[in-house]
N, C-alpha and C positions, 0 to 999 in steps of 0.2 A: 253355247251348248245346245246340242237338241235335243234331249228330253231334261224335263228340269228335277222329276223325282224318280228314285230308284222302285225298283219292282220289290213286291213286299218277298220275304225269302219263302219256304215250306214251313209250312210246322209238322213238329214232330207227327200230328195224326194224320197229318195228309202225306207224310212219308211211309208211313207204317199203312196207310191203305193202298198209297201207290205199291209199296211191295206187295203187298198181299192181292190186286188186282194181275200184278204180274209175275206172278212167283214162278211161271215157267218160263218166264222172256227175262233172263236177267243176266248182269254182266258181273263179276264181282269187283271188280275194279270200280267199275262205274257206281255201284251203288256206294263205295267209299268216294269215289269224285262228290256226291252230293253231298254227302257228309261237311266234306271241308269247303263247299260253296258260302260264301259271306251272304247278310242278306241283302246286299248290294248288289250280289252275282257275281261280283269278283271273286278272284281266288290270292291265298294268300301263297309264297315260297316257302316260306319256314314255319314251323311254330316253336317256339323255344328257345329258336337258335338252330333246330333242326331241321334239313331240306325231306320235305314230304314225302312219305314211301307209301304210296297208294297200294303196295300190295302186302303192308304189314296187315296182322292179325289184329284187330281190334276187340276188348275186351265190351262188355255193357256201360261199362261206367265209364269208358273214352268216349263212349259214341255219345252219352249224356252231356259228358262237357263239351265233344263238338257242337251239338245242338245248341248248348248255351250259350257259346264264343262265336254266333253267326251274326252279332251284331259289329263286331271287330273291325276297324276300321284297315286293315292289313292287306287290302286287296290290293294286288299287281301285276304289272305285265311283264316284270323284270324276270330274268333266267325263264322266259315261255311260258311264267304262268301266266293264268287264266285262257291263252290262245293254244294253250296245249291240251287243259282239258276241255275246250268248247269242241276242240277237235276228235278227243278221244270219244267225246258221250256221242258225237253227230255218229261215231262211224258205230259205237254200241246201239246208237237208236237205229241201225240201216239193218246189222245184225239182230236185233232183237225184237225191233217195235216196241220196245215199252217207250209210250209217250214222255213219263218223267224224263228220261234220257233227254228227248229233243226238249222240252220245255226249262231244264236248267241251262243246257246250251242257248237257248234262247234268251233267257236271262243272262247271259255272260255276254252274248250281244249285245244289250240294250248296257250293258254295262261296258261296252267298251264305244257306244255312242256318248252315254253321258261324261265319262272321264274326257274326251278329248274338248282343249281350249279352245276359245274361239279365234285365235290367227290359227285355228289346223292342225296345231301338235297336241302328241299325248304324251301327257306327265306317265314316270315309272309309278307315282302310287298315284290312287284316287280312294277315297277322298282324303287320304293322310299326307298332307300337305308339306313338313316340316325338313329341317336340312335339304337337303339335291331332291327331294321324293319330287317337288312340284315341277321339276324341270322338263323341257322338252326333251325328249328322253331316244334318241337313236343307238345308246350302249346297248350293247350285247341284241341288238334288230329288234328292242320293245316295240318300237313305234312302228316302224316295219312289218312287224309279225301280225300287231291289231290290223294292218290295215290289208293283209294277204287275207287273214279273216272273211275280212271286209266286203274284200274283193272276192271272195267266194260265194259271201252271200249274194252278192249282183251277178253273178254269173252262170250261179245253179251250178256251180263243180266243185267235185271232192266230197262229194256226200250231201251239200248244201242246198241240194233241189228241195229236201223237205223242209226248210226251213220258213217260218210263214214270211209270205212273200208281202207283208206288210211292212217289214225290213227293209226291202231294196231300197227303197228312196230315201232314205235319212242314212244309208250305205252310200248310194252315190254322192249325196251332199257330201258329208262326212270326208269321203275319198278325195274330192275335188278341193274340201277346207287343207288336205293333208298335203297334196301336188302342192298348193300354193304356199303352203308353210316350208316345203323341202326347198321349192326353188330362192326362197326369200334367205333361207338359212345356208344357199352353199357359198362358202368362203370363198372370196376375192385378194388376191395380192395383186398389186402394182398391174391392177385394171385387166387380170385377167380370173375369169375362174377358177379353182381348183375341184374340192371335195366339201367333204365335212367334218366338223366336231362331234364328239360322242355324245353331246349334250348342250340346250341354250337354255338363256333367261327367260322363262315363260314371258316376261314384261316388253321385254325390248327385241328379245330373238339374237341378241349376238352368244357368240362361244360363253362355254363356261364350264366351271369346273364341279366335279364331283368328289368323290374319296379323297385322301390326299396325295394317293399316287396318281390318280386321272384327272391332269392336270389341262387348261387348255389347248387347243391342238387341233392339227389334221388328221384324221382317224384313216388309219389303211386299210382296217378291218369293217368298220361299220359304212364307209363309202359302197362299197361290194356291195351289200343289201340294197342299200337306195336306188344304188344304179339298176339292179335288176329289176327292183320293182316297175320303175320308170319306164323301162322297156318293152313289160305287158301291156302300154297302151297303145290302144289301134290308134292310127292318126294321130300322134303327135304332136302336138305346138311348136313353133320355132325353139320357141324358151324351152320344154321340155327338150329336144334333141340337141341344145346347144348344153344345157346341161351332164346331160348323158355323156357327148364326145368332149365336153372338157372333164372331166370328173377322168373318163380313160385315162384321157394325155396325161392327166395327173398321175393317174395309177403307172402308165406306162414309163414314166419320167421316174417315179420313186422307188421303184424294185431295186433290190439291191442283189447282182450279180455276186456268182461266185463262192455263196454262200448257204450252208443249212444252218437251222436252228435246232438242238439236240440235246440230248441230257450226256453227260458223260460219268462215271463215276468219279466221286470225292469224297473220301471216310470222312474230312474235318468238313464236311456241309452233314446239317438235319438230311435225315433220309441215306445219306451218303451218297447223296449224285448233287451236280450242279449243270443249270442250263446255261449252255451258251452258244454261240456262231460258231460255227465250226469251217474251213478252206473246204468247198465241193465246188469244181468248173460248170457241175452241172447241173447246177442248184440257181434257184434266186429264192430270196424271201422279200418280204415288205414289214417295214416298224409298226406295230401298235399306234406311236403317238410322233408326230411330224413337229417341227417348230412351222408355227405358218409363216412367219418374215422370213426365215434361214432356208425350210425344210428338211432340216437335220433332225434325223432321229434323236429323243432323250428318254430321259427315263425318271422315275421316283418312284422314293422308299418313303414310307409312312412318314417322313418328315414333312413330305413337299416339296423340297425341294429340287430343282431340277439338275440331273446328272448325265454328262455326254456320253459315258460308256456305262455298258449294261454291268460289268465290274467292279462298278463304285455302291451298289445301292446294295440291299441289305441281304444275304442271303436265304432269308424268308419271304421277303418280296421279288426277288431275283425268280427264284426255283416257286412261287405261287402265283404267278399272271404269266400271260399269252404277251410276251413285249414283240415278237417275231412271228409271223406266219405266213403261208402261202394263200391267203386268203383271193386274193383277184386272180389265180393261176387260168381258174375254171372261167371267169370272165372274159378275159383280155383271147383266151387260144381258143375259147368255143363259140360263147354265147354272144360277146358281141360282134365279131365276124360273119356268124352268122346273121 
């Protein structure tokens, strides 16, 4: 890791002078962003069970117990937090100047330095370690997202010129620890490359599994990210470009012609729709999750276990995950031809 201790969080007086120094440069959102900053600098998705709405109304006595619960170990990159709000306070600090703004974003940086491992990946939580949290974490673009972050702070773009430029270099480390862990973790069959898993063993770096329906596998949707990333580098390595155009061939090998993926109405399904494939000649989708020996799409329902049609698993996990998408569409016809 490079840095070994987190940054101490605000306390309440130096928030209440921070507003009161900027009381005409202020964001509302943003000043709730600080609120629910950990004192780690991470940011937490939920609290309760409940995904965080930056733009409810907060009473006195939430904002107390927010202040109290900043030692919570809850911080994550998973569903764009913490890379979503380091993004939102940078663009508040461009429109506002108030300093707090950039200086929690800043701390949400050095917080997505110290979370990542030393082979390169970043675990979904830091520092709450327990079930899948500690895994190398590419579901839903966690690991991905820190390192676009990243890559803005070495770049000076997207708002990140004023970020202190005492970052860039534990940025570029960081970045190059991350290339090396991507290229170490993309999947091989019978001695050729494909893509990736949604998720490895922080220990060893092979596949592995999460929830009990993200099971292990070749990810159609989280490869898309990696690949892109890959591809903002100037000058390349062999290994990164051999990576890149096998990961394609993969994507381009696994689309499934013929087909949309779509709700249709069903009274006897929760909701009364149910998702499924639908005949369209002018359609391709690609599977969520690949068998990596077969390459057959499957599927699971909160059992685990593994099911060859999307028909078989439960109608709440059916109709509540992405098992279908046109994820590489944007890839395959723009970005990498270009």
């Amino acid at each position: 890791m490079i840095f070994k201790k987190p940054i101490i969080g605000f306390s309440f007086f130096a928030m209440n002078f921070l507003a009161t120094e900027n009381i005409f440069a202020q964001d509302s959102i943003a000043d709730v962003i600080l609120l629910y900053q950990r004192s780690i600098g991470g940011w937490p998705k939920h609290i309760g069970g409940q995904k965080i709405d930056y733009t409810k109304y907060l009473t006195d006595a939430e904002k107390e117990d927010l202040l109290d619960e900043k030692s919570r170990n809850d911080a994550t990159i998973d569903n764009k937090a913490t890379t979503k709000e380091i993004r939102y306070l940078i663009k508040a600090h461009k429109t506002t100047g108030n300093k707090s703004y950039l200086d929690a974003a800043e701390k949400g940086i050095h917080y997505l330095l110290i979370m990542q491992e030393k082979n390169g990946g970043w675990p979904q939580f830091y520092p709450d370690s327990s079930i899948y949290r500690s895994e190398i974490t590419f579901n839903d673009n966690a690991m991905i997202n820190a390192m676009n972050v990243l890559w803005d702070v070495i770049h000076r773009s997207n708002g990140f010129d004023m970020a202190d430029t005492s970052l860039i270099t534990p940025s570029v480390k960081a970045i190059d620890a991350g290339i090396q862990c991507i290229l170490k973790t993309q999947i091989e069959v019978h001695g050729k490359l494909t893509a990736w898993c949604a998720q490895y063993d922080k220990t060893n770096l092979k596949p592995a599994k999460a929830r009990s329906y993200e099971l292990i596998s070749i990810s159609g949707e989280e490869s898309v990210g990696i690949v892109e990333f890959l591809m903002k580098i100037e000058n390349p390595s062999y290994a990164i470009k051999s990576a890149i155009s096998s990961a394609v061939d993969w994507l381009k090998k696994s689309g499934i012609n013929g087909f949309r993926y779509d709700n249709i109405k069903d009274i006897s399904k929760p909701g009364g729709i149910d998702r499924v494939l639908i005949r369209d000649k002018n359609s391709r989708v690609w599977a969520r999750f690949y068998d990596i020996e077969t390459n057959k799409p499957f599927f699971s329902g909160r059992d685990g276990s593994i099911k060859w049609s999307l028909s078989e698993i439960e109608a709440e996990r059916r109709n509540g995950y992405a098992w279908y998408g046109t994820w590489p569409r944007k890839l395959l016809e723009i970005e990498f031809p270009e």
